[in-house]
N, C-alpha and C positions, 0 to 999 in steps of 0.2 A: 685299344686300337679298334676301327672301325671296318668292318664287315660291307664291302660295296658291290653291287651285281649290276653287272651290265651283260650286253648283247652281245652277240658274234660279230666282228666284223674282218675280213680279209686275214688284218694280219695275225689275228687270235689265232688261228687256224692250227701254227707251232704250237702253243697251249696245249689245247684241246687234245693233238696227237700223241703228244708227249706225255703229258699226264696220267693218258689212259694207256700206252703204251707200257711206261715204269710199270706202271700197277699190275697190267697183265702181266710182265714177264716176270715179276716177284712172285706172282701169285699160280699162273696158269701157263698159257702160252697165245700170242695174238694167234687167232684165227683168220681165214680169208675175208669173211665177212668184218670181223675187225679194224683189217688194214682196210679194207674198200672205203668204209665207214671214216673211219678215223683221218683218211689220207685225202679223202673227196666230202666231206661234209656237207658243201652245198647242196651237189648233185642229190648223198644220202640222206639228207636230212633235212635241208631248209628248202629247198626246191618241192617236197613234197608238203610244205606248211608245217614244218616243224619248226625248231626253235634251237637255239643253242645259249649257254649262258656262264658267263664265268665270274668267279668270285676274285676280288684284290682285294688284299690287307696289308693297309700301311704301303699303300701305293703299287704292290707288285701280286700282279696275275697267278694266283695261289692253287685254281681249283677250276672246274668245271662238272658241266651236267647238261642232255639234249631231252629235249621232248622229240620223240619221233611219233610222227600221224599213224597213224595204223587204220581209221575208219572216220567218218562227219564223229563220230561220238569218243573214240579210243584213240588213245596217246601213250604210248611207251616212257617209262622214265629210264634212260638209258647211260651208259657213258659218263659215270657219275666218278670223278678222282679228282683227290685233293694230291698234291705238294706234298710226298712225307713229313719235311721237314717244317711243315704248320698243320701236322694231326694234331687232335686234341685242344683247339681252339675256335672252336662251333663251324666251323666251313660250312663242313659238308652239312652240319641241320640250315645250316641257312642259303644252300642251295637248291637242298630239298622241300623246305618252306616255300621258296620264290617260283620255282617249278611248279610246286601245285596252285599257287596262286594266279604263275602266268596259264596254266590249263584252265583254270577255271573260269578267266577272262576270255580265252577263245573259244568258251562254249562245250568243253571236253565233258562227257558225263562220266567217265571214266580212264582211272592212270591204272595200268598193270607193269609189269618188270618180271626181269630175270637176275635171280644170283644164285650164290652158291652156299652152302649150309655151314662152310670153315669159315664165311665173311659175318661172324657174329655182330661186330662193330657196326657195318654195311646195313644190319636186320634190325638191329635193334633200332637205328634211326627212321627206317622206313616204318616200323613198329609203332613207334612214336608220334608219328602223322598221321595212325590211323591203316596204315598198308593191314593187311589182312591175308594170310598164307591160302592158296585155291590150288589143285590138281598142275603139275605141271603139264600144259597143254602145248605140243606144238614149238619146242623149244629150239629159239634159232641159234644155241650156242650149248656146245659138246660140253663143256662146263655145268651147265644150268642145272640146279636138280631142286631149286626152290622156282616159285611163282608166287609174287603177291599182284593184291588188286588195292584200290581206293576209289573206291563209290562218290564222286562229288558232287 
């Protein structure tokens, strides 16, 4: 099966919320800034030059991931969740690949992120691309107690 990434558009929107939704509450709990995010996308994310992107396999919307702007040079890789039930069939590396690919297309000289130190699975793929562990600085979610960077 074939791995296809496309764009944000209107009605992906259910996706995007949902996906990251599940994940939070298995895992954490949505925060205000979450729902904001997750519920208003355009306004949080593509309104300010970011990007949003979602992964189908075998024809059905499986995964997601946003670049959020953060500066002319800095981009967040944020909002990153796959579909439980298609873990473990390269998604998320190949969400996170097309991510760094689309930053580096827009000029991005660097991608940082936030997670958390139990999302081993989560690290090891950012790991993989090069992500590189830096001080957590200024962390927008209660969760947070890692920070990576990628130099592009």
């Amino acid at each position: 099966m074939e791995i296809l990434i496309s764009y944000y558009q209107p009605d992906k929107q259910t996706f995007f919320e949902k996906f990251n939704k599940a994940w939070l509450n298995k895992y954490f709990t949505v925060e205000p800034i979450d729902k904001y995010v997750l519920e208003h996308p355009e306004e949080a994310i593509l309104r300010g030059g970011g990007e949003i992107l979602f992964a189908a396999y075998d024809g059905v919307i499986v995964g997601t991931v946003a670049l959020k702007k953060v500066s002319e040079e800095v981009m967040e890789l944020t909002k990153m969740a796959v579909d439980e039930s298609y873990h473990g069939l390269g998604i998320g590396k190949a969400l996170c690949a097309h991510a760094i690919e689309k930053a580096r297309e827009l000029g991005v000289k660097k991608l940082v992120l936030y997670s958390q130190s139990i999302l081993q699975s989560a690290l090891a793929i950012y790991r993989k691309y090069g992500f590189y562990n830096v001080p957590v600085d200024n962390p927008k979610y209660k969760r947070a107690d890692v920070m990576m960077e990628l130099v592009l």
